[in-house]
C-alpha positions as a printed Julia matrix, in Angstrom:
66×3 Matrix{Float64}:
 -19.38   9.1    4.31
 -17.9    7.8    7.64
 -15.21   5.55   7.76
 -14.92   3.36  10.82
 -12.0    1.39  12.11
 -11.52  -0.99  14.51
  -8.19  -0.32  16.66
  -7.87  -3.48  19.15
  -4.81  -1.87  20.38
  -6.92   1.15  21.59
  -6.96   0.84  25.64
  -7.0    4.19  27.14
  -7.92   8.12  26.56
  -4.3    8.65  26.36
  -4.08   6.53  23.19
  -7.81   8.26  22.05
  -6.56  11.72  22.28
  -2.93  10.63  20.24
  -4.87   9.08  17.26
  -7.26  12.11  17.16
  -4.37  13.97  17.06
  -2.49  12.42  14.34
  -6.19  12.23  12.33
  -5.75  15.73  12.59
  -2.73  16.48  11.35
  -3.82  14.85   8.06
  -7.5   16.33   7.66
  -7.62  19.47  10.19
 -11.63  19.24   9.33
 -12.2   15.77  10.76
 -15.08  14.82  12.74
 -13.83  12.05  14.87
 -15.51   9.91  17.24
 -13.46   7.64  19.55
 -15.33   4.88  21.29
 -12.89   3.1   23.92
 -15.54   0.65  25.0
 -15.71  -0.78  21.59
 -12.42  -0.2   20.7
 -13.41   2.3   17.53
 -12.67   5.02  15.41
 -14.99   6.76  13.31
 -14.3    9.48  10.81
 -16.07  12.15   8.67
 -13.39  13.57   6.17
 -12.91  14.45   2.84
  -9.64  11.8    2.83
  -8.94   8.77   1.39
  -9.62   5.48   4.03
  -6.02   4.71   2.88
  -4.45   8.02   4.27
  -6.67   7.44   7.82
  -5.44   3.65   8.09
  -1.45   4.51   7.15
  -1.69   7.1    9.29
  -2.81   5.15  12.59
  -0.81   2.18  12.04
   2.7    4.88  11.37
   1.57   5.92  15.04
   1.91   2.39  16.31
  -1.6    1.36  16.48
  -3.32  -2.06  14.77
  -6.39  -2.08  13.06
  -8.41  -5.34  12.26
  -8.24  -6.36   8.9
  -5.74  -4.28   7.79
């Protein structure tokens, strides 16, 4: 199932490419999908939603609702 996140604070490839990053380092067998149009994340991975959201928001990022 595919969790997807909306990260207002999202505004450039730089920040993409960090956030993929620190996806990674959680769940090295995500399939992520950053849209910087519409400001989204959205991941395939065997992890809680939990882990995903801590893990973006410890890297300085918002995401709605949470």
């Amino acid at each position: 199932m595919a969790l997807k996140l909306h990260v207002p604070t999202l505004n450039s490839s730089d920040d993409a490419e960090n956030i993929k990053q620190t996806i990674l380092t959680h769940e090295p067998d995500a399939h992520i999908d950053i849209d910087l149009d519409q400001k989204t994340i959205t991941i395939e991975a065997k992890a809680s939603e939990e882990t995903f959201k801590q893990a973006v928001t410890a890297a300085g990022y918002e995401i709605s609702g949470y």
